[in-house]
C-alpha positions as CSV (number, residue, x, y, z in Angstrom):
1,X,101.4,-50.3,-14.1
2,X,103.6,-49.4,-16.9
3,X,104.6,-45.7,-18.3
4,X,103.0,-45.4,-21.2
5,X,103.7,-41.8,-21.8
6,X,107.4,-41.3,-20.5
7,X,109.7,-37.5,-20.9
8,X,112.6,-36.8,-19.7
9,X,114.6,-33.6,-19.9
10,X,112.6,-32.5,-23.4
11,X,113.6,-29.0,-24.4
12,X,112.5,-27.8,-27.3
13,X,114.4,-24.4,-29.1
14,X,113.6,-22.0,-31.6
15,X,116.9,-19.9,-32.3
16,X,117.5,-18.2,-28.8
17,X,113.9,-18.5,-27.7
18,X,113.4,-21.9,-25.6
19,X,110.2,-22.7,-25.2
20,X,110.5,-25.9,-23.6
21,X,113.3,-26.3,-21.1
22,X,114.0,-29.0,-19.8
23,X,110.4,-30.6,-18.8
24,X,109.9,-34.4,-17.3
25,X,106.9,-36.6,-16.5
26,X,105.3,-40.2,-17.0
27,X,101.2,-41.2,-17.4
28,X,100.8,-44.9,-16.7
29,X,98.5,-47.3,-19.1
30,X,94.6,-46.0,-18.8
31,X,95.2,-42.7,-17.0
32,X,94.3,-39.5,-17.8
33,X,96.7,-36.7,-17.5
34,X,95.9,-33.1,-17.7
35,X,98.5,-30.5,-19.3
36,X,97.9,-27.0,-17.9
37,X,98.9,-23.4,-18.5
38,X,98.2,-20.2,-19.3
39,X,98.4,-19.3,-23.5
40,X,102.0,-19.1,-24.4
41,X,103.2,-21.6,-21.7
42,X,104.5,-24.6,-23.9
43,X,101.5,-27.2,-23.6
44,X,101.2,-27.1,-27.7
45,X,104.6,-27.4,-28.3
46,X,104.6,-30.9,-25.8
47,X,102.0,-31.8,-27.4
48,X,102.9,-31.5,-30.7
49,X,106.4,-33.5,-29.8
50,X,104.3,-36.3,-28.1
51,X,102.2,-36.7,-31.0
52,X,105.3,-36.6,-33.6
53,X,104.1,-33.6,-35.1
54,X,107.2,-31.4,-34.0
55,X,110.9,-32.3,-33.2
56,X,112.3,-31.6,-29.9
57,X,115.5,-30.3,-29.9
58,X,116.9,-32.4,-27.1
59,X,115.6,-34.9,-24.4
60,X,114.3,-37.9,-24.2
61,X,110.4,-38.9,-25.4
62,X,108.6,-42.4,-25.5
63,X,105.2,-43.0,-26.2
64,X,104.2,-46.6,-26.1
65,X,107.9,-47.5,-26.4
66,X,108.8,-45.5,-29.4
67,X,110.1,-41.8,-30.3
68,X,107.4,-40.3,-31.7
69,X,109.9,-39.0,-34.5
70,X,111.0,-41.6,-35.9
71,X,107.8,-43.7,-34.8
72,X,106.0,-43.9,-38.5
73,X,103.3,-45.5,-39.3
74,X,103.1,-47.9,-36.8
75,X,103.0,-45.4,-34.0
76,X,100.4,-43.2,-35.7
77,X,98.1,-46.2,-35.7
78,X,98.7,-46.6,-32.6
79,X,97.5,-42.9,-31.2
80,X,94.0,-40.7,-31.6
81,X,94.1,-37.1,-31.4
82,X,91.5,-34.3,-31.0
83,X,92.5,-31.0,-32.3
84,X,91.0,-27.8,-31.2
85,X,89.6,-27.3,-34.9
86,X,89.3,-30.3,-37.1
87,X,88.4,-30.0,-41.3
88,X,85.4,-32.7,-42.0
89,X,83.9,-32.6,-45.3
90,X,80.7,-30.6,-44.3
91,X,78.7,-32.2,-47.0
92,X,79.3,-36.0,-46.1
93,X,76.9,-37.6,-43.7
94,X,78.0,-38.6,-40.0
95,X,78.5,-42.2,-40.8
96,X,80.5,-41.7,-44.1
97,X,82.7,-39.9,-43.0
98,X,83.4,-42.8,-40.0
99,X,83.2,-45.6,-42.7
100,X,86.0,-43.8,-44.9
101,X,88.4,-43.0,-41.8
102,X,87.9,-47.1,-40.8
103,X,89.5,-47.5,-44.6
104,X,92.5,-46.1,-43.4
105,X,93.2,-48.7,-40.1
106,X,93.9,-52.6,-39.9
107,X,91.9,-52.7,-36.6
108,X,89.2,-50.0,-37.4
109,X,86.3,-50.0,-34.9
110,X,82.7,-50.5,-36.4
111,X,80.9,-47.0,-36.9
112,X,77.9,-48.1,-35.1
113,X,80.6,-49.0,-31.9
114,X,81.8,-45.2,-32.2
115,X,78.0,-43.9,-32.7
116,X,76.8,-45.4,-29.9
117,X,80.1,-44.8,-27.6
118,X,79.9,-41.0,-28.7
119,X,76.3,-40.5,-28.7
120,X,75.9,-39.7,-32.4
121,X,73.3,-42.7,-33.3
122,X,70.5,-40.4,-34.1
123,X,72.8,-38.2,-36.5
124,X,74.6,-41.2,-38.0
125,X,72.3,-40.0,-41.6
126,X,72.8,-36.3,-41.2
127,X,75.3,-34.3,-42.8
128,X,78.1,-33.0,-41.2
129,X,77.5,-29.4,-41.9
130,X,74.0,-29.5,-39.9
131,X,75.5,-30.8,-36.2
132,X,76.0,-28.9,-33.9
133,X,79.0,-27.3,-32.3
134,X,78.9,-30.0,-29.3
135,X,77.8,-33.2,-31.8
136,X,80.8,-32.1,-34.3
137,X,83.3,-32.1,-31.4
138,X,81.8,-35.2,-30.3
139,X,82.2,-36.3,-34.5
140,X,85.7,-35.6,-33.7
141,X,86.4,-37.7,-30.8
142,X,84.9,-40.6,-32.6
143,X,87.5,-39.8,-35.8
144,X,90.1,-40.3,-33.1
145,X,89.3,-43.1,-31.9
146,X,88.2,-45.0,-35.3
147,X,92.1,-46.7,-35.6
148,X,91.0,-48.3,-32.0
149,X,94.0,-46.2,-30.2
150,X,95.6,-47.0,-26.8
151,X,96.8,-43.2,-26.7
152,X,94.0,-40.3,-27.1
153,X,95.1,-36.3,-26.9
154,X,92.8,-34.1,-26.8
155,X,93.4,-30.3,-27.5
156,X,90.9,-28.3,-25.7
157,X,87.9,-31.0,-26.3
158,X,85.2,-29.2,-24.7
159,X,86.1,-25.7,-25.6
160,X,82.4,-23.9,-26.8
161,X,80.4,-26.6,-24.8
162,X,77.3,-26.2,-22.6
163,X,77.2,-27.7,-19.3
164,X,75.4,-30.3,-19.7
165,X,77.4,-31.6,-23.0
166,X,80.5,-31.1,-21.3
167,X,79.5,-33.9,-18.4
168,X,78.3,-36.1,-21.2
169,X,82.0,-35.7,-23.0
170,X,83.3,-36.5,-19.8
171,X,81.4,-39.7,-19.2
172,X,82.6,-40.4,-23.0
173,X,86.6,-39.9,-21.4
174,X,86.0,-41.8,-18.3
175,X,84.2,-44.7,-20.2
176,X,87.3,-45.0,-22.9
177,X,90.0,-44.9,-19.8
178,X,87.6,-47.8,-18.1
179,X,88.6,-49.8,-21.2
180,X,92.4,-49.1,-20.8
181,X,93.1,-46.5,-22.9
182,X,95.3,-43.5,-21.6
183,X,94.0,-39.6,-22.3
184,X,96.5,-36.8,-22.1
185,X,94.2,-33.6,-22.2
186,X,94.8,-29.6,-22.2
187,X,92.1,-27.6,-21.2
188,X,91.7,-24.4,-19.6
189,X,88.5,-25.7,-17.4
190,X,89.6,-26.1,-14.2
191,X,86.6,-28.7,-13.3
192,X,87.4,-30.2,-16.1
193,X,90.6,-31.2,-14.9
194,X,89.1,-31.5,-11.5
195,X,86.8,-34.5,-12.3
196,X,88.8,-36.6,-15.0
197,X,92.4,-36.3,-14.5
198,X,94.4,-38.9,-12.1
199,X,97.6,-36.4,-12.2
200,X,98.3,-32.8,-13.3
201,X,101.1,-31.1,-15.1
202,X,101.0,-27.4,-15.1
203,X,103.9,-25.5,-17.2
204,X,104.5,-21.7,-17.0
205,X,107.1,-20.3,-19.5
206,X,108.7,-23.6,-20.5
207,X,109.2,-24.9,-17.3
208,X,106.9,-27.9,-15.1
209,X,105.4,-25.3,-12.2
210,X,103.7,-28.0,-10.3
211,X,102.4,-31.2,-10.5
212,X,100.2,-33.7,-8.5
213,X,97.1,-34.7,-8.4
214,X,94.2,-32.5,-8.3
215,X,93.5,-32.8,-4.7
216,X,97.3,-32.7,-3.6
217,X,98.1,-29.9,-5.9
218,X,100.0,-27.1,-4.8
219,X,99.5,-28.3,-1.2
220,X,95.9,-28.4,-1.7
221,X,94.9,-31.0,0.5
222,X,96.9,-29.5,3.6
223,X,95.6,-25.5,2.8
224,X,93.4,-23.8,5.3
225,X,89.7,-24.2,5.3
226,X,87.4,-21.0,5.4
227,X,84.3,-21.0,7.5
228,X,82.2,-17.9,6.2
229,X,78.7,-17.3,7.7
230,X,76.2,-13.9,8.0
231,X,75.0,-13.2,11.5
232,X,72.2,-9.7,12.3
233,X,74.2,-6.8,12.9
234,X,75.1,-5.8,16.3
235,X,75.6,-9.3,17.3
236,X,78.8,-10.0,19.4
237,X,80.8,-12.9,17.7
238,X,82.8,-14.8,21.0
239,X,83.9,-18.5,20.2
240,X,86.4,-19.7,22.7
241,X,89.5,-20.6,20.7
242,X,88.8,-19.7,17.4
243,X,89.8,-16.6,15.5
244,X,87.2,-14.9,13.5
245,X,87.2,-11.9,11.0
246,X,84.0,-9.7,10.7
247,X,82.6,-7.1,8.1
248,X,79.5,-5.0,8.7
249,X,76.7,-5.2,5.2
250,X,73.6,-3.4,4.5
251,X,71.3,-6.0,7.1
252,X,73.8,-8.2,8.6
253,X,77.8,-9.0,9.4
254,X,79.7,-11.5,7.4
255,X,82.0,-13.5,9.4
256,X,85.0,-15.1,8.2
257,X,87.1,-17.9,10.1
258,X,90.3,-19.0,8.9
259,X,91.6,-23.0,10.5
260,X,93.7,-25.8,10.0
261,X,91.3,-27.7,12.2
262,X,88.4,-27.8,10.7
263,X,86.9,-30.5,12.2
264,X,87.4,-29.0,16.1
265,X,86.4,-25.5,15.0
266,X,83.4,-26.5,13.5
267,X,82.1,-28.2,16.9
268,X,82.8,-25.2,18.7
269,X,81.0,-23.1,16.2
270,X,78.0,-25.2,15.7
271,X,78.3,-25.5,19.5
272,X,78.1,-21.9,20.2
273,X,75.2,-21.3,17.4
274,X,73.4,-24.0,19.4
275,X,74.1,-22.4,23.0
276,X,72.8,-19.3,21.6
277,X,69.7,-20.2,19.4
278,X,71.6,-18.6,16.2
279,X,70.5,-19.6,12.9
280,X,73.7,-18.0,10.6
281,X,72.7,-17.3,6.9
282,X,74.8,-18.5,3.9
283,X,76.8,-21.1,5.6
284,X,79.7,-21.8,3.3
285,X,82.6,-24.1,4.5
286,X,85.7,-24.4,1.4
287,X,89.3,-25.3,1.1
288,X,90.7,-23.6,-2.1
289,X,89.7,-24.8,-5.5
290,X,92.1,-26.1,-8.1
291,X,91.3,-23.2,-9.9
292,X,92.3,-20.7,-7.0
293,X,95.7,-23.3,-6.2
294,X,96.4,-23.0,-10.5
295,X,95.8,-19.2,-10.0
296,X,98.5,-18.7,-7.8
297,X,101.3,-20.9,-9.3
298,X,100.5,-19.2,-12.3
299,X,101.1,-15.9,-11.0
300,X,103.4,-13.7,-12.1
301,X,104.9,-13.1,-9.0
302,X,105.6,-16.9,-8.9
303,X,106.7,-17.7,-12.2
């Protein structure tokens, strides 16, 4: 598939202060990358260069073929963006304010499309001012996507959302990749990131940190697996073969096992708890999360 999204090198200065320096990646056609970092870190300022909005001060940058600087018309028509605070006319109704974005595109798609798509169709008649946080964030995806984009950033697009409005958001972002558009997203949720993005970009202080995909991430995939388990007090843990760490609590012992063999080592444990009618409380078996792998690349210590 082809690079849609394509940087190379992009540094981006303000007097002596570089806050980009030197950052590369692609994100092929229908994709969706997520930009990560702690505040301060760079994402806006890639963003803001992506989306023609800023000028780098070196590198290279294609999106869709062209340099977003010099890109024009043609290339804005050609992108959707979600801010992280967008200015609607609070006293317009939900559809009018769709009808008089569509008057800006060739290609605009039909309101009651972007309704339905976004989940607006019962507030199509209300005005803007009475939505809700989550249905004027979901307003604003539609706004983005009215021009019929192949190219959608969103800034933060579930920032202030309950759980259950951030999985619908996401089904939204999964269904507009099925159709073969391509999402670049920031967000500070790791699950976020974890269940929508193909590949992951974290910056720290101008510079690409890691990258990979969420499961791969920092070595991920390959880190150890913890075995954690409550047993009565008193009880002697022996497992032939495994290594186990234990802590006493007010009624019981937490135990703790450490393994690259998770597979073998849960056999022998499961084993042992058979052998010797145990029944362990709060079972827990984990490898770390993207949050705990983004944690520590993120540290100071390794930034």
């Amino acid at each position: 598939m082809e690079d849609v999204i394509s940087v190379s090198q992009l540094r981006k200065n303000y007097g002596d202060f570089t806050a980009l320096g030197g950052i590369s990646f692609s994100v092929k056609k229908g994709e969706v990358l997520a930009l990560l970092g702690p505040n301060g870190a760079g994402k806006t300022t890639t963003v803001e260069i992506l989306e023609g909005f800023r000028a780098k001060s070196s590198g290279e940058v294609s999106i869709l073929g062209m340099d977003p600087q010099c890109g024009g018309r043609k290339f804005k028509n050609r992108i959707g963006i979600v801010l992280q605070e967008c200015s609607i006319d609070p006293f317009l109704k939900v559809h009018e304010v769709l009808d008089q974005r569509a008057t800006f595109y060739h290609d605009a798609i039909a309101s009651a499309e972007l309704l339905a798509l976004t989940g607006l169709e019962d507030k199509q008649y209300e005005k803007v001012k009475k939505l809700s946080g989550g249905q004027q964030r979901r307003l604003d995806l539609a706004l983005a996507l009215v021009g019929n984009p192949e190219i959608i950033f969103l800034d933060e697009p579930t920032t202030g959302f309950d759980p259950s409005a951030r999985h619908e958001s996401w089904q939204i972002i999964r269904k507009l990749c099925s159709q073969g558009r391509t999402v670049l997203l920031t967000t500070h949720y790791m699950d976020e990131a974890q269940s929508l993005a193909d590949n992951v970009v974290i910056i720290a202080k101008g510079e690409i940190v890691a990258s990979g995909t969420p499961e791969t991430l920092g070595g991920r995939d390959s880190a150890a697996t913890i075995i954690t388990f409550s047993v009565p007090l008193g009880l002697d843990i022996q497992v032939a073969g495994i290594e186990c760490t234990s802590e006493d609590r007010d009624s019981s012992k937490l135990v703790t096992i450490e393994t690259l063999d998770t597979v073998e080592t849960l056999y022998k444990l499961s084993s042992w708890m058979l052998e010797n009618k145990i029944q362990p409380g709060n079972l827990e078996v984990s490898q770390p999360t993207l949050e705990d792998i983004y944690l520590k690349i993120t540290s100071e210590d390794n930034v």
